[in-house]
Backbone as a chain_set.jsonl record, in Angstrom:
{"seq": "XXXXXXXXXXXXXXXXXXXXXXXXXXXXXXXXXXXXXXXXXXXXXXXXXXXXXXXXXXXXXXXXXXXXXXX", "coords": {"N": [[12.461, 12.905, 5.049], [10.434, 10.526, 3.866], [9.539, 7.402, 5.283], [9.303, 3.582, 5.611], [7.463, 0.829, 5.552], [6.855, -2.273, 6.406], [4.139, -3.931, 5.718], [1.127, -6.515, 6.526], [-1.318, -7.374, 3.654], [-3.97, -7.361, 4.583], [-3.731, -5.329, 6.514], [-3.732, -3.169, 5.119], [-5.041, -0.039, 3.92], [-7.266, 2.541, 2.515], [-5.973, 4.89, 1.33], [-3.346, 4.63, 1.717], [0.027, 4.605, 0.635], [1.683, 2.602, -1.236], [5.345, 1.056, -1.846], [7.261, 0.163, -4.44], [10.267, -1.609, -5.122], [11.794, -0.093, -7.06], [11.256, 1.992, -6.243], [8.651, 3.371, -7.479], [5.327, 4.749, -7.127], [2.223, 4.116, -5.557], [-0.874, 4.901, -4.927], [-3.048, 3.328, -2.649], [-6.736, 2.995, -3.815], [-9.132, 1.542, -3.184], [-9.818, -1.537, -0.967], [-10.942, -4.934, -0.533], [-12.509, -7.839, 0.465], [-11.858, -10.581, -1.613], [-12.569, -13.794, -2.645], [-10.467, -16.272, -0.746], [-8.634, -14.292, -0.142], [-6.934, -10.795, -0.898], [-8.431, -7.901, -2.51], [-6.527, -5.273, -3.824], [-7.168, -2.202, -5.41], [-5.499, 0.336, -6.995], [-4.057, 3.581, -7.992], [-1.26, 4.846, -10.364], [1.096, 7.497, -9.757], [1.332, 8.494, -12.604], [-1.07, 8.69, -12.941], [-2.688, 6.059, -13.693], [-4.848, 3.271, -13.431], [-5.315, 0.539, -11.55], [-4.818, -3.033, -9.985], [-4.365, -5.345, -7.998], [-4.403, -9.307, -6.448], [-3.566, -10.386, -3.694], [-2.308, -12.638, -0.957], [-4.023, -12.997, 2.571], [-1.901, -12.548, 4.421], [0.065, -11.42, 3.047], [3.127, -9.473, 2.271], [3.65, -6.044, 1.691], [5.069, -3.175, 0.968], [4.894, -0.188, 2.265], [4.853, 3.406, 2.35], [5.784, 5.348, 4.906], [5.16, 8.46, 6.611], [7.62, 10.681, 8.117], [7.728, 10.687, 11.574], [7.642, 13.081, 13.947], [9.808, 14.246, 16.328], [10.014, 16.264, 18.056], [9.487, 17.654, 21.636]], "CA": [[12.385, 11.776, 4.146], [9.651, 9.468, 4.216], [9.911, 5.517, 5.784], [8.966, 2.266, 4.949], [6.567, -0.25, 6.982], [6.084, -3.643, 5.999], [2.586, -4.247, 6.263], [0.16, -7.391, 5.867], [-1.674, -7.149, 2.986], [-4.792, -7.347, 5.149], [-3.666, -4.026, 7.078], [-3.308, -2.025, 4.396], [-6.394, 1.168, 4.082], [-7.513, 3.091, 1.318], [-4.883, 6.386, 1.127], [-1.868, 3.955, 2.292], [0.847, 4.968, -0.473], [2.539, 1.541, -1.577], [6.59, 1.472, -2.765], [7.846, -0.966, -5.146], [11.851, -1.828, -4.799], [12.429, 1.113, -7.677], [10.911, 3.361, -5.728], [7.493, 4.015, -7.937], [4.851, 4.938, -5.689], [0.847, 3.57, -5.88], [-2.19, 4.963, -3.543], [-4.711, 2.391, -2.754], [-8.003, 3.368, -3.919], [-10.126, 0.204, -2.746], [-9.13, -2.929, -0.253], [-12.172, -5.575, -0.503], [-11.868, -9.066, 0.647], [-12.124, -11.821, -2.412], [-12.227, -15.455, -2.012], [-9.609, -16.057, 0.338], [-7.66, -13.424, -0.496], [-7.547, -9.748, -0.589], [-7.577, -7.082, -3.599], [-6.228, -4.069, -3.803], [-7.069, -1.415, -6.353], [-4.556, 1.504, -6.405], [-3.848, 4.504, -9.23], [0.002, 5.263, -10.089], [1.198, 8.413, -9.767], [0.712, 8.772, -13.795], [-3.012, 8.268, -12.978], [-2.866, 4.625, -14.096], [-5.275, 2.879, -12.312], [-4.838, -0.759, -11.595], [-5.325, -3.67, -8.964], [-3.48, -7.298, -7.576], [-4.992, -10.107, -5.509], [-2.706, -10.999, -2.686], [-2.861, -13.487, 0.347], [-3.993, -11.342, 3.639], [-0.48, -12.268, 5.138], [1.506, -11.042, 1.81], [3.475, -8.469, 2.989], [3.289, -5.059, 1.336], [5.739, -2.16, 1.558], [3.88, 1.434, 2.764], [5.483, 4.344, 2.726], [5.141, 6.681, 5.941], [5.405, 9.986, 6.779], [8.533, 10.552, 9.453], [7.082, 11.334, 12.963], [8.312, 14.618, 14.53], [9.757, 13.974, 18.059], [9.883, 17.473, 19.206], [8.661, 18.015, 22.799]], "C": [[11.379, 10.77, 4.698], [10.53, 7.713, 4.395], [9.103, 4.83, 4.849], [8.341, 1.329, 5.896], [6.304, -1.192, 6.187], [4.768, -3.772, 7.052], [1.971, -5.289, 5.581], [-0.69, -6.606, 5.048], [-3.472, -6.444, 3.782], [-4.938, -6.617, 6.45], [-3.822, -3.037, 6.292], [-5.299, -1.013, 4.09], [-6.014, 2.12, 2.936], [-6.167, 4.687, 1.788], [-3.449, 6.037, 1.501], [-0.857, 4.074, 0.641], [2.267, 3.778, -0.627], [3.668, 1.901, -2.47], [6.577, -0.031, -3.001], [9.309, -0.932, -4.817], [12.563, -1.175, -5.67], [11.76, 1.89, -7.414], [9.476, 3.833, -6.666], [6.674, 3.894, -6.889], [3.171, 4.384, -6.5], [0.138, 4.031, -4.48], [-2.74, 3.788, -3.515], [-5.624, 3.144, -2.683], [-8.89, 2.74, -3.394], [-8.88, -1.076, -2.163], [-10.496, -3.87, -0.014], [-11.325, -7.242, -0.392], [-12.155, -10.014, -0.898], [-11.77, -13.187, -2.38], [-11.906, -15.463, -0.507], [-8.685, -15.497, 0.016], [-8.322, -11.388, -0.369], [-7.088, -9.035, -1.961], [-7.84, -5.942, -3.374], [-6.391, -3.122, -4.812], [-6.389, -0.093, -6.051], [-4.167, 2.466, -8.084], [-2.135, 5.171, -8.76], [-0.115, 6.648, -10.152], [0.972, 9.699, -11.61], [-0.567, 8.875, -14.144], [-3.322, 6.781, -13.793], [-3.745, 4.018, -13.17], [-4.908, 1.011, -12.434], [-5.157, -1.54, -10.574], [-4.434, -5.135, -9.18], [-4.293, -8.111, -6.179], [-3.693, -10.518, -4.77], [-3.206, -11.56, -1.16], [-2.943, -12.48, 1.266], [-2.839, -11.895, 4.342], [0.858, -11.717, 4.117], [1.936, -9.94, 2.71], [4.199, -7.358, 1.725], [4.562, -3.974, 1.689], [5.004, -0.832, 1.509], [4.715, 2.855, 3.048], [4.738, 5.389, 3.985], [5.893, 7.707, 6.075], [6.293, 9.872, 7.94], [7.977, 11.308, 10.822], [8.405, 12.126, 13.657], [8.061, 13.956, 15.829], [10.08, 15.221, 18.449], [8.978, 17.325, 20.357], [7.467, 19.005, 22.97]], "O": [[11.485, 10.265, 5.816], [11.523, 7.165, 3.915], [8.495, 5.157, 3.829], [8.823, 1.149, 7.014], [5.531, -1.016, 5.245], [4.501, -3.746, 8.253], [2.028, -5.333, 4.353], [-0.945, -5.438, 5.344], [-3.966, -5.346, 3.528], [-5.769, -6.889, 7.317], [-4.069, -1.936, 6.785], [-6.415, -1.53, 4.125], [-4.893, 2.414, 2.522], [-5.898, 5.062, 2.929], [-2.537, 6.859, 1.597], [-1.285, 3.517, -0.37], [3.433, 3.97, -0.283], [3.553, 2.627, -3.457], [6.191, -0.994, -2.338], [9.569, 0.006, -4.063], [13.787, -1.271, -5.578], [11.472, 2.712, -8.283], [9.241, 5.014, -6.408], [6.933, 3.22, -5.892], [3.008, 4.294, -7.717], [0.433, 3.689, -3.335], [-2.89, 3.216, -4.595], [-5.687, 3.98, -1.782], [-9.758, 3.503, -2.97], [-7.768, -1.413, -2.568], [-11.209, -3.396, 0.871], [-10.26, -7.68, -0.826], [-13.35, -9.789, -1.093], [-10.645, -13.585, -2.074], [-12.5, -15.03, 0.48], [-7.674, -16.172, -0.181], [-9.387, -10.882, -0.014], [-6.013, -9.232, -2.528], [-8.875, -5.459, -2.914], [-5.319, -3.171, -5.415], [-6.638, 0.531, -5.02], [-4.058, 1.861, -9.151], [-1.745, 5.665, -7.703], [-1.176, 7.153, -10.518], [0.681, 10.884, -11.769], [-1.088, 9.078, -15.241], [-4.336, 6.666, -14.482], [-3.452, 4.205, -11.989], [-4.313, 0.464, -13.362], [-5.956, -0.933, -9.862], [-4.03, -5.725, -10.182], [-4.663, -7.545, -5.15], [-2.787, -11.009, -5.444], [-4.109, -11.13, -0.443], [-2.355, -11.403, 1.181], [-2.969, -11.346, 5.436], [2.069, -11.639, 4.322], [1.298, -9.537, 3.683], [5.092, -7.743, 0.971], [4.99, -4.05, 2.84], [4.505, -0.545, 0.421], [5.115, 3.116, 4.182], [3.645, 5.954, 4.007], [7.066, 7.849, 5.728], [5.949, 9.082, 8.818], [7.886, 12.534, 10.887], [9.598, 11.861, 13.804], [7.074, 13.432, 16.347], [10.594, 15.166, 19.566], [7.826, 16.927, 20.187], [6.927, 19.137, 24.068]]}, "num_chains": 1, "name": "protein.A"}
């Protein structure tokens, strides 16, 4: 089962797979700075594409992949 990482907005990298709090999922396609702020363009899993300006300390939820602790 995949995790969850809160991440500043102004960490986040193009292939980082953002969750919402019902669980839909969003790639980021593009992270470019604007103003003072940062936007994100990202395509849902329906192929929607789309984009939001958020402060670079917003904080973001990221889904990760679970790291294998075998020896």
């Amino acid at each position: 089962m995949d995790g969850i990482e809160l991440r500043q907005t102004r960490q986040l990298q193009v292939g980082d797979t953002l969750e919402n709090a019902f669980g839909r999922t969003y790639e980021v396609t593009k992270v470019s700075p604007i103003g003072r702020g940062i936007r994100v363009q990202y395509v849902t899993a329906d192929g929607v594409a789309g984009r939001f300006t958020a402060a670079p300390e917003a904080i973001s939820r990221v889904r990760v992949a679970p790291v294998s602790h075998a020896a």
